[in-house]
C-alpha positions in Angstrom: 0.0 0.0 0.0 1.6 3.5 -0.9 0.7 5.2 2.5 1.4 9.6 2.1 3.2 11.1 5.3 -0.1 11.6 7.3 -1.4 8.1 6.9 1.6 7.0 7.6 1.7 8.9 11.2 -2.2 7.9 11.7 -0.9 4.2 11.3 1.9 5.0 14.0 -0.8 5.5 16.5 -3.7 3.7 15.2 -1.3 0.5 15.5 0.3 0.8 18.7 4.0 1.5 16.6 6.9 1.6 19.5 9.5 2.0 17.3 10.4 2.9 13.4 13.5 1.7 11.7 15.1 4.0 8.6 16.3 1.5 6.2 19.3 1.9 3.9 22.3 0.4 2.7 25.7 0.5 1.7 27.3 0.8 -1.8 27.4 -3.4 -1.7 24.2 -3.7 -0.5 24.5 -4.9 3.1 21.1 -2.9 4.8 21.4 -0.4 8.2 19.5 1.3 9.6 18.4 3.5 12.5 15.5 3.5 14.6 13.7 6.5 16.2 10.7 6.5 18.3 6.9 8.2 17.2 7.9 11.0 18.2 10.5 11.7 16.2 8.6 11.1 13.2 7.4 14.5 12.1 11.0 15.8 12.2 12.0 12.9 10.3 10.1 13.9 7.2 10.6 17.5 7.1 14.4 17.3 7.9 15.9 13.7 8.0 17.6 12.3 10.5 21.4 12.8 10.7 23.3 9.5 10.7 27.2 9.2 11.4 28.0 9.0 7.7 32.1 7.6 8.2 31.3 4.9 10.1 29.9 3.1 6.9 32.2 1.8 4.8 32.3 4.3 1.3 30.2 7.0 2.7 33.2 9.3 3.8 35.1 10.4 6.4 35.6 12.2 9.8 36.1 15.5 7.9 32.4 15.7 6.8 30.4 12.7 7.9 26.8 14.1 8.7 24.4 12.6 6.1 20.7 12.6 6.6 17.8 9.8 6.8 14.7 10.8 4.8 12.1 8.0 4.7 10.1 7.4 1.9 5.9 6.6 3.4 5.2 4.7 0.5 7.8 2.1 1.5 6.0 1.6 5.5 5.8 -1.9 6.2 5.2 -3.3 9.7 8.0 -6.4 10.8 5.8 -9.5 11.7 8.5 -11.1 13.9 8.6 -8.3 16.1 6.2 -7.7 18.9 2.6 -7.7 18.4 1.7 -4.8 20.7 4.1 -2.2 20.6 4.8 -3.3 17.1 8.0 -2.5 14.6 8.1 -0.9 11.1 10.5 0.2 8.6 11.0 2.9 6.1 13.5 2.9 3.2 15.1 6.0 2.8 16.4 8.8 0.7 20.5 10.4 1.7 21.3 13.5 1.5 23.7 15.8 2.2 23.2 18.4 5.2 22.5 21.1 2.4 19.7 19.0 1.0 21.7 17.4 -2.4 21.3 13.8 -2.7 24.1 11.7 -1.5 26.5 10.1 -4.2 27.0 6.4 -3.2 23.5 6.3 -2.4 22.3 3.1 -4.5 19.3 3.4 -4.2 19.1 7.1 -5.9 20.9 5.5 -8.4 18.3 3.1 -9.4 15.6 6.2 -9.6 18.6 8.1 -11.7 17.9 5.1 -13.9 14.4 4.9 -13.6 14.2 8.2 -14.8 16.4 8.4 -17.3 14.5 4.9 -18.8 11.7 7.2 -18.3 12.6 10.0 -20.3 13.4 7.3 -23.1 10.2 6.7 -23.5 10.7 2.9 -21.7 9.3 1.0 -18.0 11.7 -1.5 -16.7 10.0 -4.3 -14.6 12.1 -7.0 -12.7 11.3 -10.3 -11.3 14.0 -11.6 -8.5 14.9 -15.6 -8.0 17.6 -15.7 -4.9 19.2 -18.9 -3.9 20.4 -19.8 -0.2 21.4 -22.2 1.7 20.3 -23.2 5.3 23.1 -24.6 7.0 23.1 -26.0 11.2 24.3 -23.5 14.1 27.0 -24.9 16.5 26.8 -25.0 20.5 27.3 -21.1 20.6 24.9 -20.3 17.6 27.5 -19.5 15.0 27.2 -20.7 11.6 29.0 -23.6 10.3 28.9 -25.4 7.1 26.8 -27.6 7.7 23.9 -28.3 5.7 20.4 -28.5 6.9 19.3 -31.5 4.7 20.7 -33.6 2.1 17.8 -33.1 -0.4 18.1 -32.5 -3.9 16.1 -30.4 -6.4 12.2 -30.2 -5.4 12.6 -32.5 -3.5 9.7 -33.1 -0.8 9.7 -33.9 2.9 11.0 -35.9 4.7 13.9 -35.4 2.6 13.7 -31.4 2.2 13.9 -30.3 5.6 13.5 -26.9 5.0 9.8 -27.0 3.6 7.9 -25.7 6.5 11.0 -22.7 7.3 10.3 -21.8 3.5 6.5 -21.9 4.5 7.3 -19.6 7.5 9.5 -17.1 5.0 6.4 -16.7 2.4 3.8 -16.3 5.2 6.1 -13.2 6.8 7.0 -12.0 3.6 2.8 -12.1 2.2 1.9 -10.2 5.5 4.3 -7.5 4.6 2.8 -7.1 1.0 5.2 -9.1 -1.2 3.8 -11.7 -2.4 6.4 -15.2 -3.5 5.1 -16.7 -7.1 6.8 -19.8 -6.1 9.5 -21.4 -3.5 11.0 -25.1 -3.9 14.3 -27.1 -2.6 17.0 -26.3 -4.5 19.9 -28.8 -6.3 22.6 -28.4 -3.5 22.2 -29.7 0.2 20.0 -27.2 2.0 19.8 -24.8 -0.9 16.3 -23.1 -1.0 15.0 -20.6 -3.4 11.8 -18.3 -3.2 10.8 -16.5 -6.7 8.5 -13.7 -7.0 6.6 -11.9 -9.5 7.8 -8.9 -11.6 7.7 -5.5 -10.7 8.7 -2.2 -11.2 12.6 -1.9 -11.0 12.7 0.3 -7.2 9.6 -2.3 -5.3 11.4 -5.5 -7.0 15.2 -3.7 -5.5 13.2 -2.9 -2.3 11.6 -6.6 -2.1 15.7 -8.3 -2.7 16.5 -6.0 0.8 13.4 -7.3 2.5 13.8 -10.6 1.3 17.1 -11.5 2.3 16.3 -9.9 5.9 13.2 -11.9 6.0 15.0 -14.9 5.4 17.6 -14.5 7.5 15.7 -13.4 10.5 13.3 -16.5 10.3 16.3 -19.2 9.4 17.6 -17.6 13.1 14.2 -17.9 15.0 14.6 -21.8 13.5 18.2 -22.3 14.8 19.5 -22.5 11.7 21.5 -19.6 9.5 20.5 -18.2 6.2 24.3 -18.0 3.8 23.4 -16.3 0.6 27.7 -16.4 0.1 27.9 -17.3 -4.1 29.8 -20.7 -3.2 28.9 -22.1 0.2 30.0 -25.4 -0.2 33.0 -26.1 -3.3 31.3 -29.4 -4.5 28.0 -28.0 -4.6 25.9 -25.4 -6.9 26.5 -22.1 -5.9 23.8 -19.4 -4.7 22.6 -17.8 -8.1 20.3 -14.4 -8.4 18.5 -14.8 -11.4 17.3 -11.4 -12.3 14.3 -11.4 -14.9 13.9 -8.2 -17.0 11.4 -6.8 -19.6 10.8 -3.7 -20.9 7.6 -1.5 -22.5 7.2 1.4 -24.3 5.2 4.2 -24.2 5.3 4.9 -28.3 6.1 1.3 -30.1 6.7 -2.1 -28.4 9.9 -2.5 -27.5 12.3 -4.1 -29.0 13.0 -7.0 -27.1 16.4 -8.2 -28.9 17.5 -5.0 -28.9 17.6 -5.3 -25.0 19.0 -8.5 -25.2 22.3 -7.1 -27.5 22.8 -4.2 -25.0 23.4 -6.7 -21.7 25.2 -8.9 -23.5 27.3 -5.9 -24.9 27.9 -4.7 -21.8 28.0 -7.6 -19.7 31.7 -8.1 -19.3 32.4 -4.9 -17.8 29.1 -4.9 -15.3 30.3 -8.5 -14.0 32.0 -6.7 -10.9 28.4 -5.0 -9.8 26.7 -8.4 -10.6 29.4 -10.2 -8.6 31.6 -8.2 -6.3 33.5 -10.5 -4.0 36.6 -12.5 -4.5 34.4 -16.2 -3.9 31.4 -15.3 -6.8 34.5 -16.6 -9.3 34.3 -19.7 -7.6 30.8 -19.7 -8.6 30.8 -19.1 -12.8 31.6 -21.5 -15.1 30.1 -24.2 -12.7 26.6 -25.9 -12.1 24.5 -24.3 -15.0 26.4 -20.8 -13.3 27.5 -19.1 -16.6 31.1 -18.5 -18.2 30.4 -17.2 -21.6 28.3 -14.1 -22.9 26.2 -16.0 -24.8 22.4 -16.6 -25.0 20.0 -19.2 -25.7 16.5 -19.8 -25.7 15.2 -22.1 -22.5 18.9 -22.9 -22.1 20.2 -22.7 -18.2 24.4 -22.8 -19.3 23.6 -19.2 -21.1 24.4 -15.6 -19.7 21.0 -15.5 -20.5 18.4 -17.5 -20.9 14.7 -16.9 -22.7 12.4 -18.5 -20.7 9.3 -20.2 -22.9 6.9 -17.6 -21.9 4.4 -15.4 -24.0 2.7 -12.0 -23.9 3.5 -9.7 -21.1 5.6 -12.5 -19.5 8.2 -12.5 -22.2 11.4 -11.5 -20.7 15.2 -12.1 -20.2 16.8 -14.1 -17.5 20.2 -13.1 -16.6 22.0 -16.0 -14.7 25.7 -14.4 -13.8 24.7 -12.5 -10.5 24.9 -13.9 -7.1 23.0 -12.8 -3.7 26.0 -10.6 -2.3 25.2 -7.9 -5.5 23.6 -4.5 -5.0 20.1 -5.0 -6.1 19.9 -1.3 -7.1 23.2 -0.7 -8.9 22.7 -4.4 -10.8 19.0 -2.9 -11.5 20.3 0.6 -12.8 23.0 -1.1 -15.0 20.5 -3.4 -16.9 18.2 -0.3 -17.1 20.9 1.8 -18.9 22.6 -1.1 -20.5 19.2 -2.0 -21.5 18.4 1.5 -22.7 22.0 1.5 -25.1 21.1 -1.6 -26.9 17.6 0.3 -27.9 19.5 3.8 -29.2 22.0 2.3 -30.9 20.8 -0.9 -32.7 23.4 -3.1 -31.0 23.1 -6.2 -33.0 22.1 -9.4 -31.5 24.6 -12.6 -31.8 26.6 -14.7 -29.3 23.7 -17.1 -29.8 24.0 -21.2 -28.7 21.6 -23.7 -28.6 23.5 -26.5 -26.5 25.4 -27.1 -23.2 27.8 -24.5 -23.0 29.7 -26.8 -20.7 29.8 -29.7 -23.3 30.9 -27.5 -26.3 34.2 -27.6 -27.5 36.4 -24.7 -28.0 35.4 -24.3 -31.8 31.6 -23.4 -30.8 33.1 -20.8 -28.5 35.9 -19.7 -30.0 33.6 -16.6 -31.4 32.5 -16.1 -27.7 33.8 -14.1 -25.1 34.4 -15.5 -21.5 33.0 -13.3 -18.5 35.9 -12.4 -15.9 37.6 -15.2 -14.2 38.5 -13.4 -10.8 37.8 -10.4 -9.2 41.0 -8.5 -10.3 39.8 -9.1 -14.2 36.4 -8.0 -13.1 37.8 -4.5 -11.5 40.3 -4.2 -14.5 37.0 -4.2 -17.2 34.6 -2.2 -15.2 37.6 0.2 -14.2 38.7 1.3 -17.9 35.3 1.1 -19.4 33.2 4.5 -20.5 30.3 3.0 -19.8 30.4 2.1 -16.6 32.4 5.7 -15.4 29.7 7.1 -17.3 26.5 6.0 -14.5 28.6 4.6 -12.1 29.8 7.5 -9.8 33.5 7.9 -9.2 33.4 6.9 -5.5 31.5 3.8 -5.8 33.4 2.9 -8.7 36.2 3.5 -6.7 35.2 1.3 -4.0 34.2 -1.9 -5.8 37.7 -1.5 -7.5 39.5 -1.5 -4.2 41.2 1.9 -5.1 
């Protein structure tokens, strides 16, 4: 429900609200926040709330490190975990800077920088998100180990899948606070779960990745078990994948959808780093129907990208290279504008196989390029590429190069 500033503050009180918790997160996604009480609320929407800005990592230093909180109503959802009287919501929000400019390594004014210019383009972006995890045992003092949860294989049923009724648990939480999951099955690896959900427009399906993976790791806890969304938990076993579906309208013509397609796969090399930022998502490509090639295929899980057998308003592209530790927002943004070059410049459409790209040998993909092998390839492409300095502001850039 898109609540305005004074439904919002009627709720507070109509609903017995204790405390309110200003979301956000840092350039590689990891969410913060800060709570305020009821009270505070009011001052919170016509001025922010000033945060200690150095102590998160890429936000700056000592020298100037007041930023300011400004939550957005229309994001108000209530946490179901929490209390039932004197009961918990939370707020994403807007950064600024104390003169009221919007804050740089904010991500998540990134993604409406995109939004808007997709907008101006004439073109709506709408993404559907598929996250992989794992659930892996606690030991005797509650710290994760590597451990899985079950030995179960892919949609597997009970008594084998142990983690059908914490799945069950996940949806219900995440349906009371207005997402709704399309589906959620065991996954190949041991313990590995995934929850889908419908498509949506780009900022509520970034939003809905935050709440998702906090969801998921708050109820694995309440279960004694811990959530790992890491890209390679366990080195003989899938990875953790984040299969990020995308389609595009217009507002003149229809879209063109291969046109879309040519711009990720044009620019999918050097975007690799925001799709998979740490040193272990290397592990992951190449591996257990994760990616190595940019390539494409129809129904084909080895691809980059994959077009699933859909029709109508359901046609759409499935990128398979990002993992669960990317920046929603950023990887959103990127596709948007990626998305967006492909349409104003014709890029053409090729790179196209129709079998295993794990079984072909090197003369089927001698015409193909491979995606970055380690991290240090990954910075190296996205660092001396125009298109990424282009939308990807210097100090986040900066950051995911190590610099």
């Amino acid at each position: 429900m898109n609540y305005s500033k004074e439904e919002v503050m009627q709720y507070i009180v109509e609903e017995d609200v204790k405390f309110i918790r200003l979301a956000f997160c840092d350039v590689f996604g990891n969410q913060k926040n800060v709570s305020i009480m009821p009270d505070e609320l009011p001052r919170a929407f016509k001025y922010g709330i000033a945060f200690d800005a150095s102590a998160i990592k890429g936000f700056g230093d000592e020298t100037h490190s007041d930023l300011f909180l400004h939550p957005e109503p229309e994001t108000l959802t209530w946490l179901p975990w929490r209390p039932e009287h004197g009961k918990v919501v939370r707020m994403f929000c807007s950064i600024t800077h104390p003169d009221g400019t919007l804050f740089e390594c904010d991500s998540r004014g990134l993604l409406r920088k995109a939004i808007a210019d997709a907008k101006d383009a004439g073109y709506t972006f709408y993404f559907g998100a598929e996250q992989e995890f794992y659930l892996m045992e606690l030991d005797e003092k509650n710290n994760p180990t590597k451990i899985p949860y079950d030995n179960a294989g892919y949609m597997d049923i009970a008594p084998e899948d142990r983690g059908e009724n914490v799945r069950r648990e996940i949806c219900l939480t995440l349906e009371q606070m207005g997402i709704s999951p399309e589906s959620s099955h065991h996954e190949e690896g041991p313990g590995q779960n995934e929850i889908d959900f419908r498509f949506s427009d780009a900022l509520t399906a970034a939003d809905n990745v935050m709440t998702f993976q906090n969801v998921v790791k708050t109820i694995a806890r309440r279960n004694g078990l811990f959530a790992d969304f890491s890209p390679k938990p366990l080195n003989n076993a899938s990875g953790n994948g984040f299969h990020i579906n995308c389609s595009v309208k217009s507002r003149e013509t229809t879209a063109d959808f291969d046109l879309l397609l040519s711009g990720i796969l044009d620019k999918a090399i050097p975007m690799t780093l925001f799709f998979n930022p740490n040193e272990d998502s290397y592990n992951r490509l190449g591996k257990q129907k994760a990616p190595k090639y940019v390539s494409w295929g129809k129904e084909n899980r080895s691809q980059l990208i994959r077009i699933p057998a859909a029709q109508d308003e359901y046609r759409r592209i499935e990128l398979r290279s990002p993992d669960p530790t990317a920046n929603p927002y950023i990887a959103f943004a990127l596709l948007i504008w990626a998305g967006i070059y492909g349409m104003k410049h014709n890029v053409e459409t090729n790179k196209h196989i129709d079998i295993s790209a794990y079984e072909v040998g090197k003369n089927n993909t001698s015409n193909l390029n491979k995606l970055p092998e380690s991290i240090d390839e990954a910075r190296s492409a996205a660092r001396n590429d125009e298109f990424i300095k282009k939308y990807i502001p210097k100090a986040i850039l900066g950051i995911y190069c190590a610099e």
